[in-house]
C-alpha positions in Angstrom: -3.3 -0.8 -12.7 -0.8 -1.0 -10.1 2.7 0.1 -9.7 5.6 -0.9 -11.3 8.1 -3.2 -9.8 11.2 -4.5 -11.1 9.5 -2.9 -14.4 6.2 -4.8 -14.5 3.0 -3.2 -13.2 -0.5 -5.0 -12.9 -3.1 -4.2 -15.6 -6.5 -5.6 -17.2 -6.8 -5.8 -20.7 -10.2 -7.2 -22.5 -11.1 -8.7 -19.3 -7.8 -10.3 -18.7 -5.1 -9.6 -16.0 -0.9 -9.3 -16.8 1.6 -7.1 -16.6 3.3 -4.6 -18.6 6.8 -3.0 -18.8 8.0 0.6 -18.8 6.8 1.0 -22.4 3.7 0.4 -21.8 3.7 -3.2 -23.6 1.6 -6.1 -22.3 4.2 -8.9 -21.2 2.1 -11.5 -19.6 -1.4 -12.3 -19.4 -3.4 -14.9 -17.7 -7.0 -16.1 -17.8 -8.0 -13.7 -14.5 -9.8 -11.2 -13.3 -7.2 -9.4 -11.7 -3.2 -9.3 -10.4 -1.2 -7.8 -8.1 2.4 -6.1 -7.5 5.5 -8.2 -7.5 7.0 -8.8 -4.4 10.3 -11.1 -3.9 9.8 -12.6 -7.5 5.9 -13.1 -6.4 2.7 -11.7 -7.4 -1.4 -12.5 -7.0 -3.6 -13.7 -9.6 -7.1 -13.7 -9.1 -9.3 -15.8 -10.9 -13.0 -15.8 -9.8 -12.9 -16.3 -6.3 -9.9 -17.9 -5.8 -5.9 -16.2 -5.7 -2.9 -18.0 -6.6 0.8 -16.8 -7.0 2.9 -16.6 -9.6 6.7 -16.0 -10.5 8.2 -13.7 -12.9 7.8 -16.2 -16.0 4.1 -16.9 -15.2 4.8 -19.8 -13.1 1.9 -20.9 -10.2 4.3 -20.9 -7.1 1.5 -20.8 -4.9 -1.7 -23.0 -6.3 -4.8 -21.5 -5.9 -6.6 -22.9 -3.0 -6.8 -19.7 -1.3 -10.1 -17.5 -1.2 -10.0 -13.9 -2.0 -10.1 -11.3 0.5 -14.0 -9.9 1.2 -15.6 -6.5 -0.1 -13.6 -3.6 1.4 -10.2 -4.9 2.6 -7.4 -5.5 0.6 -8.0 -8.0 -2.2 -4.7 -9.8 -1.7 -1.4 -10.2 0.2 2.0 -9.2 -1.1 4.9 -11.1 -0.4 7.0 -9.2 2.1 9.9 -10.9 4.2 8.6 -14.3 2.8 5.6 -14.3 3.6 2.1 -13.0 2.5 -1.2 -12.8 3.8 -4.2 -15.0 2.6 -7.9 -16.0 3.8 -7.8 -19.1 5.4 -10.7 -21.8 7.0 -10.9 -19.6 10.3 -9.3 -16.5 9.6 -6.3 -15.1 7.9 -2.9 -16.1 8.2 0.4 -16.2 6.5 2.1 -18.7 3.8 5.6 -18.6 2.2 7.1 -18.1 -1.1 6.7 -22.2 -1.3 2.9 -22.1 -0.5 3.8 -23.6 2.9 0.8 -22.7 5.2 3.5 -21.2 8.7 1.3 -18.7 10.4 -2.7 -20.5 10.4 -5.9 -18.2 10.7 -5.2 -16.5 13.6 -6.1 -12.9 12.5 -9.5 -11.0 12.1 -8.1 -8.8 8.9 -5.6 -9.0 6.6 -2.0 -7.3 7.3 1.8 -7.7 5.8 5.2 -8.0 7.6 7.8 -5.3 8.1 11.0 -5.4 10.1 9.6 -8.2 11.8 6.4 -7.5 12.8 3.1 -7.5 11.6 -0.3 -5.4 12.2 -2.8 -7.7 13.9 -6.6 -7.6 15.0 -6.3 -11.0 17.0 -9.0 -12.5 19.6 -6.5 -11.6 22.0 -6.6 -7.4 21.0 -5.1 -5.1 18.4 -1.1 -5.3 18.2 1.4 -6.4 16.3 2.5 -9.8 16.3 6.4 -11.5 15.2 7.1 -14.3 12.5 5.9 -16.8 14.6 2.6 -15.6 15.4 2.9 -14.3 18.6 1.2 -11.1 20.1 4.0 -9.3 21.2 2.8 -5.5 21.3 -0.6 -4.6 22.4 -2.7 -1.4 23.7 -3.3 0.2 20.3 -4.9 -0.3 17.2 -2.1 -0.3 14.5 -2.8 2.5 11.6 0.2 1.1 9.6 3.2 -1.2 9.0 6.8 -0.2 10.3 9.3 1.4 9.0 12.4 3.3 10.5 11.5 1.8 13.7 8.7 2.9 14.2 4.5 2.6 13.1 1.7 4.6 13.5 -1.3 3.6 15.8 -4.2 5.2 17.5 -4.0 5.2 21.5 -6.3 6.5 24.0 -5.2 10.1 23.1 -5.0 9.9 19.6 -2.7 8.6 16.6 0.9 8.4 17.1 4.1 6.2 16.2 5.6 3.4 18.4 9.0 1.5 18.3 8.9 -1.8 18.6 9.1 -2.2 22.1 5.3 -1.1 22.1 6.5 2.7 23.7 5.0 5.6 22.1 7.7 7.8 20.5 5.9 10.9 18.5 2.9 12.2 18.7 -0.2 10.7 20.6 -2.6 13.5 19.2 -2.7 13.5 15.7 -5.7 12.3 13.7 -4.5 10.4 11.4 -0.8 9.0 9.8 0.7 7.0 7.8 4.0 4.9 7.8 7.7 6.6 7.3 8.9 6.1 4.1 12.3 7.9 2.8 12.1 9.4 6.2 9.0 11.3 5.3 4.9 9.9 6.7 1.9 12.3 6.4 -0.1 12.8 9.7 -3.4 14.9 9.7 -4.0 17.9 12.2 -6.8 20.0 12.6 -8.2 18.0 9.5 -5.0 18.8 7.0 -2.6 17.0 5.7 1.2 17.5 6.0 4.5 15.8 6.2 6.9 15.0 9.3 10.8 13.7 9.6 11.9 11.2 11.7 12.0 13.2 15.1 8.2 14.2 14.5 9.0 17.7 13.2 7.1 19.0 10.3 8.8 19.5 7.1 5.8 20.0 4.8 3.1 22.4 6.9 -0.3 20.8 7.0 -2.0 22.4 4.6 -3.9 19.9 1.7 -6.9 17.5 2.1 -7.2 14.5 3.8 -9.1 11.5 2.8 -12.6 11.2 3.6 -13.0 7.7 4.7 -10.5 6.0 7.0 -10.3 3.0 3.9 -8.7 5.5 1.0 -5.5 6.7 1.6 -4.7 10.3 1.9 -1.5 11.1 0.8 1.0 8.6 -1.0 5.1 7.9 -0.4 7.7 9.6 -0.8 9.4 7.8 -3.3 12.3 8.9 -6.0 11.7 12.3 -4.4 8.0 12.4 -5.6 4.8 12.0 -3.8 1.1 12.5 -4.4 -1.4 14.5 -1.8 -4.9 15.4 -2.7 -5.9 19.1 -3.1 -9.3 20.7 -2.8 -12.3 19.5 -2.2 -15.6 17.7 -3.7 -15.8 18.4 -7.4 -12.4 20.3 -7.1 -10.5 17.7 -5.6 -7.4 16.6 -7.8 -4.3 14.6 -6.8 -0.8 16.5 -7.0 2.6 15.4 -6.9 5.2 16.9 -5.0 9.1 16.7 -4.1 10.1 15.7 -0.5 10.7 19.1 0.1 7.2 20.6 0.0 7.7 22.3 -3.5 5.5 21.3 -6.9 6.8 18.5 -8.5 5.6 19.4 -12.0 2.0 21.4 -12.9 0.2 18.2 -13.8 -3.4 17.4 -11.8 -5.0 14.0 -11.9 -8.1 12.4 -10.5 -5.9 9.2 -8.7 -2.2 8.3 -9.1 0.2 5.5 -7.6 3.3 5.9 -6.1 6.4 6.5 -8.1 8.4 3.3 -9.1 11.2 2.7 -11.7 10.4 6.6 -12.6 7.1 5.8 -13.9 3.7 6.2 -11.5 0.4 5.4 -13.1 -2.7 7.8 -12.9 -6.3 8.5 -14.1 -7.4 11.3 -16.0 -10.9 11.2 -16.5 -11.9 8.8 -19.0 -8.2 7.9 -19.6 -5.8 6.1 -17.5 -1.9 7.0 -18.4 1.9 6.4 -17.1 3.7 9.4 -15.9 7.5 10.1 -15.5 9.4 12.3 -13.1 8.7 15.6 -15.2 5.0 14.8 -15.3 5.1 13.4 -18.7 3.3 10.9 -20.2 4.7 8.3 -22.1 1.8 6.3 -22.3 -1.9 6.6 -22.5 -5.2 4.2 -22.9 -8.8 4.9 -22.3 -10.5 3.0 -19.4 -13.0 1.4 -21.4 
């Protein structure tokens, strides 16, 4: 499952992808093997190895003449600022909400836009490039989207965050970050997790796990005041939720969660995979098999 928006999330039932709402009630389902998040009225529906798009009715926006993303990278592109991401004859590149190709193959890895710029791993370097495709920052490898101005990428010294002029504004040194969000992004020092503010300074310690491998994130966003970092180690490790402020959230421990949306965030719980509210709740629960 994925999360919710505009009250649907991604599921798979029997073998089938759709949607449900915030009661946990199957809405829409299609003859796929998977779906993705809704983003501006669009989401992904994969069906062997093909992806198309469809609307909130079920409508194919997008036909499916696109090829799934490989093993390891994202498996699709969201819509964000009209336009999403897909694979391609020669490489990734961009179509709108119409199914209009308007960026062609010209990237090595899949990305998404955000305040008009994109993440980009082009023969031309690592950057970010605009709507039209153009490689307009360059010198580091991006680590994330933008947001607040700014987005975090590793330079010669080490991970930090850069406007969008391409000049590096916090950091430099870090390990490892992720993008603001709510004003919050994690950043990893001396191999632990914690949060900073806008101006770089830390308002959550770092004290909790990171990720092991670069591909899985390590801490989620802070969203409706609640967000998810991992705790412990190995057969200890759990996931946690909490506040903006540092403090628990509620005493609830799962093996993987989502980010909040709508007040409901979905996680896993052993064999069973269950949506949460605010307080930690759950208001509704399936086994994964």
């Amino acid at each position: 499952a994925g999360e919710f928006r505009d009250g649907l999330a991604p599921v798979v039932f029997d073998g089938r992808a759709g949607f449900i709402n915030l009661q946990g009630e199957v809405v829409m389902q299609f003859n796929a093997t998977r779906a993705g998040e809704f983003h501006e009225d669009r989401a992904a529906v994969i069906n062997g190895g093909s992806v198309a798009y469809v609307d909130r009715e079920g409508n194919i926006k997008v036909q499916p003449k696109y090829r799934t993303f490989p093993s390891g990278s994202a498996e699709w592109g969201d819509f964000h600022e009209g336009r999403a991401c897909v694979l391609m004859p020669g490489g990734y590149g961009f179509v709108d909400r119409e199914g209009r190709e308007v960026i062609r193959g010209i990237l090595k890895a899949p990305s998404v836009f955000s305040e008009g710029l994109a993440a980009a791993k082009t023969s031309e370097g690592d950057g970010f490039i605009d709507l039209s495709g153009d490689l307009v920052i360059s010198g580091y490898q991006p680590l994330g989207h933008f947001s607040d101005g700014l987005a975090p990428v590793r330079g010669p010294q080490g991970v930090g965050f850069v406007d969008q002029e391409g000049v590096l504004q916090l950091g430099g040194n870090w390990q490892a970050a992720g993008s603001f969000e709510n004003g919050r992004a994690w950043v990893v020092v001396n191999d632990k997790l914690g949060f900073i503010n806008r101006s770089g300074s830390f308002v959550v310690n770092p004290k909790y796990g990171s990720a092991p491998v670069s591909s899985e994130p390590s801490a989620g966003v802070l969203r409706e005041d609640r967000i998810w970092v991992i705790e412990g180690h190995g057969e200890d490790r759990k996931v946690i939720f909490l506040r903006g402020s540092g403090t628990s959230a509620f005493p609830l421990k799962v093996d993987f969660a989502t980010d909040f949306r709508d007040g409901r965030a979905y996680v896993v719980m052993g064999i069973n995979q269950a949506l949460i509210d605010l307080n930690g709740n759950i208001v509704w629960q399936r086994s994964l098999d």
